[in-house]
C-alpha positions in Angstrom: -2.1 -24.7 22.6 1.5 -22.7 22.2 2.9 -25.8 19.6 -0.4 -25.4 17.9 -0.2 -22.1 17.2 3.8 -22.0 16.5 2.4 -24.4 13.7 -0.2 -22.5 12.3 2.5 -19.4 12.3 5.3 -21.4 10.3 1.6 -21.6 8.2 1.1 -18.1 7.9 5.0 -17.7 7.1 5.1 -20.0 4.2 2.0 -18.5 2.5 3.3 -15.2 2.5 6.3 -16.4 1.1 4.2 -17.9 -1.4 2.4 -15.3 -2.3 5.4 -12.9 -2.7 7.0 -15.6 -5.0 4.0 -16.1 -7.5 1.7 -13.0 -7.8 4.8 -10.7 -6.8 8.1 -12.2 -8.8 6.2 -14.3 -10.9 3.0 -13.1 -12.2 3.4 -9.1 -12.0 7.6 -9.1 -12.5 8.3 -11.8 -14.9 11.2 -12.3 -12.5 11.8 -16.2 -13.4 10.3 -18.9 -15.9 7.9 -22.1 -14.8 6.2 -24.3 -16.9 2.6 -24.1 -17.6 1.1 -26.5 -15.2 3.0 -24.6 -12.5 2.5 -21.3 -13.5 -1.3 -22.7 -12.9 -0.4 -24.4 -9.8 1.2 -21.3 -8.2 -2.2 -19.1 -9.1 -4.0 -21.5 -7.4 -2.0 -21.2 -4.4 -1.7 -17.7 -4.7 -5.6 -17.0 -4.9 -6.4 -18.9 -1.6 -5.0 -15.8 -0.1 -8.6 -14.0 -1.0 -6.1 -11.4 -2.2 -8.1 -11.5 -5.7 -6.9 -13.2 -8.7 -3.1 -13.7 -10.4 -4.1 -12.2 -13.7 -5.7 -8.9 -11.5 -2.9 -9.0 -9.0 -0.6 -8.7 -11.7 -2.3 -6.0 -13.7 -2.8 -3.9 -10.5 0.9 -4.4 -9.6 2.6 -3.5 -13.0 0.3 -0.4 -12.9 1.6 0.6 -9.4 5.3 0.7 -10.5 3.9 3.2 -13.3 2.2 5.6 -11.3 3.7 4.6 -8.2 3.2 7.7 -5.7 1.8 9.7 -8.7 -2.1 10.6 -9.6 -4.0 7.2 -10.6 -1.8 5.6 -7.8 -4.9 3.9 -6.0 -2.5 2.7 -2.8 0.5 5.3 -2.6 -0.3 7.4 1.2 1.2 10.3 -0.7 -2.1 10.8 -2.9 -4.2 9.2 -0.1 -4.3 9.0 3.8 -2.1 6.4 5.0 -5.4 4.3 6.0 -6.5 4.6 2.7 -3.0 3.6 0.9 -3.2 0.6 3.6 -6.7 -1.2 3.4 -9.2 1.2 2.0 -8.7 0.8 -1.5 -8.6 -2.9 -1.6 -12.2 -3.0 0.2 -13.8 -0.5 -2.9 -15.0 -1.4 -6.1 -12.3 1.4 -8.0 -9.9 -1.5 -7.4 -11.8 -4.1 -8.8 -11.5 -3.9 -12.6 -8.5 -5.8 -14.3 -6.3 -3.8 -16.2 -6.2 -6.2 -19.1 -3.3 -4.0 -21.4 -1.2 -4.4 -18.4 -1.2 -8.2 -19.2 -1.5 -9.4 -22.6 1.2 -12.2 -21.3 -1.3 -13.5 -19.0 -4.3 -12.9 -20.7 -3.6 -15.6 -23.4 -3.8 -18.6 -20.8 -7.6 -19.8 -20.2 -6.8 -21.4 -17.2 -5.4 -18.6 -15.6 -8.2 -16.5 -16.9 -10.9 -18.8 -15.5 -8.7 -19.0 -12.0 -9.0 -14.9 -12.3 -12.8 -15.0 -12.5 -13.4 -17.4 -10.0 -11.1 -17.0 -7.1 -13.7 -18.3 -4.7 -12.9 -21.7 -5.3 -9.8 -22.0 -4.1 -10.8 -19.8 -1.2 -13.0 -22.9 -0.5 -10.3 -25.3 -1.5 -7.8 -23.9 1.1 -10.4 -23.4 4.2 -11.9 -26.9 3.5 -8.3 -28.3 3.7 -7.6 -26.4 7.0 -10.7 -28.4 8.3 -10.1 -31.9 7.1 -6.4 -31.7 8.6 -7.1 -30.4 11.7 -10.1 -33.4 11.7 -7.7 -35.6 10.4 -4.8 -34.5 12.9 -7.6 -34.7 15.8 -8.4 -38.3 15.1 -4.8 -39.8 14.2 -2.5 -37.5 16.7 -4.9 -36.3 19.6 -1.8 -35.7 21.5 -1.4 -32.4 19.4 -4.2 -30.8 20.7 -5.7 -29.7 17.2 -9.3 -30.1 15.2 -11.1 -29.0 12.6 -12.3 -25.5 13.7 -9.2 -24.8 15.6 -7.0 -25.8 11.9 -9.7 -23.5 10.8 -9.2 -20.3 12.6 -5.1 -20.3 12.7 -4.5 -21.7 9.3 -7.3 -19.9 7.4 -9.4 -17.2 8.7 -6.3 -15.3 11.1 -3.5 -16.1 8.5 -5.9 -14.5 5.8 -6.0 -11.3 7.7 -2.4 -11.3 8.8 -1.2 -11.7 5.0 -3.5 -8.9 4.3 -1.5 -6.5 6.6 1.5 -7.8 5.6 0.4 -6.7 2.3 -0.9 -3.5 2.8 2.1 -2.9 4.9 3.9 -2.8 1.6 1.6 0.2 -0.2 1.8 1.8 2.6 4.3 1.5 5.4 7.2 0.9 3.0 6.0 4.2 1.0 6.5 6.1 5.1 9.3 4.8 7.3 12.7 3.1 6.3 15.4 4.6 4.2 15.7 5.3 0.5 19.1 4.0 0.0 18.3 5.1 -3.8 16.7 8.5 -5.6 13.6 7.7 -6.9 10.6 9.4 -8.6 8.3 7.7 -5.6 8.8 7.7 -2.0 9.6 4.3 -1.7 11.6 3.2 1.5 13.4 -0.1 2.7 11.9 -1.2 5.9 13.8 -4.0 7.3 10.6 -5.1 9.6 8.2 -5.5 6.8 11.0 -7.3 4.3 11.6 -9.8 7.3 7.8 -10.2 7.7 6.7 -10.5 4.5 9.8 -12.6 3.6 10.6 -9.9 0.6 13.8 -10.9 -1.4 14.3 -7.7 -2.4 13.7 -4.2 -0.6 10.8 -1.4 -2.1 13.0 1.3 -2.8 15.2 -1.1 -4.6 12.8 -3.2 -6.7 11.0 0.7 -7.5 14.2 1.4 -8.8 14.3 -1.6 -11.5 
């Protein structure tokens, strides 16, 4: 049961490294270039996270380093109550709507454009996967003690809700505790815990600062 679940956590850990490199350095920051097909690939990815879509993940983001801390900030815990700034205003619809002027770069790609509108199906994709290898891994390596529902739970359902904190952590943790090792119109903070959880190559109050 313990190697099964230090599995399914090296799982957890490479999907939140996955979604920090695409919707976070690539989609919303521009930070690198990919080709098309990748860029694709990488939303794909990015969207099984049930973290909404590249193209709104990207809008929402580049919007947050405008306002960041400041009126319109939907996630900053100095406009809101640190529960709010953490996970209640992803669950409400004021977060919903994609800031299309915030992307013009992405809203030129179809593909990505359908992938926004339709993050569902590579929700589906991803949990379906889960499944079939942990059936697979059931039937060709029993010895490992894993199945289909088990896959499941640890690689889908818990790892989804563990990436969410890790992400909320960011609004609002990093906006709290840590040190501001530079002065910034925001309260953004470098938190060592959440940059080693989250697998962050760069710290909040730094990348506020760019």
């Amino acid at each position: 049961f313990f190697s099964s679940r230090r599995r399914h956590t090296r799982l957890q850990g490479d999907w939140s490294s996955d979604v920090c490199s695409s919707d976070l350095r690539y989609f919303a920051h521009k930070a690198f270039q990919t080709s098309r097909w990748f860029q694709w690939l990488w939303g794909f990815i990015g969207s099984a996270a049930a973290q909404k879509g590249p193209i709104w993940w990207a809008a929402h983001h580049r919007d947050h380093h405008t306002l960041s801390d400041q009126p319109g900030d939907l996630h900053s815990p100095v406009q809101h109550s640190f529960l709010w700034s953490h996970m209640g205003w992803f669950m409400t619809y004021d977060s919903s709507p994609v800031r299309v002027q915030r992307v013009p770069d992405l809203m030129k790609f179809p593909e990505l454009v359908f992938l926004n509108n339709n993050t569902w199906i590579p929700i589906v994709v991803w949990g379906g996967a889960m499944w079939a290898l942990g059936a697979a891994l059931q039937s060709w390596a029993p010895e490992l003690g894993t199945n289909g529902p088990q896959m499941l739970v640890w690689g889908f359902v818990l790892s989804t809700v563990f990436l969410y904190h890790v992400t909320y952590c960011i609004n609002s943790l990093a906006h709290v505790i840590g040190s501001r090792r530079y002065e910034t119109t925001d309260q953004s903070r470098n938190n060592r815990s959440e940059e080693h959880t989250s697998e962050l190559q760069s710290p909040c109050n730094l990348v506020c600062r760019l």
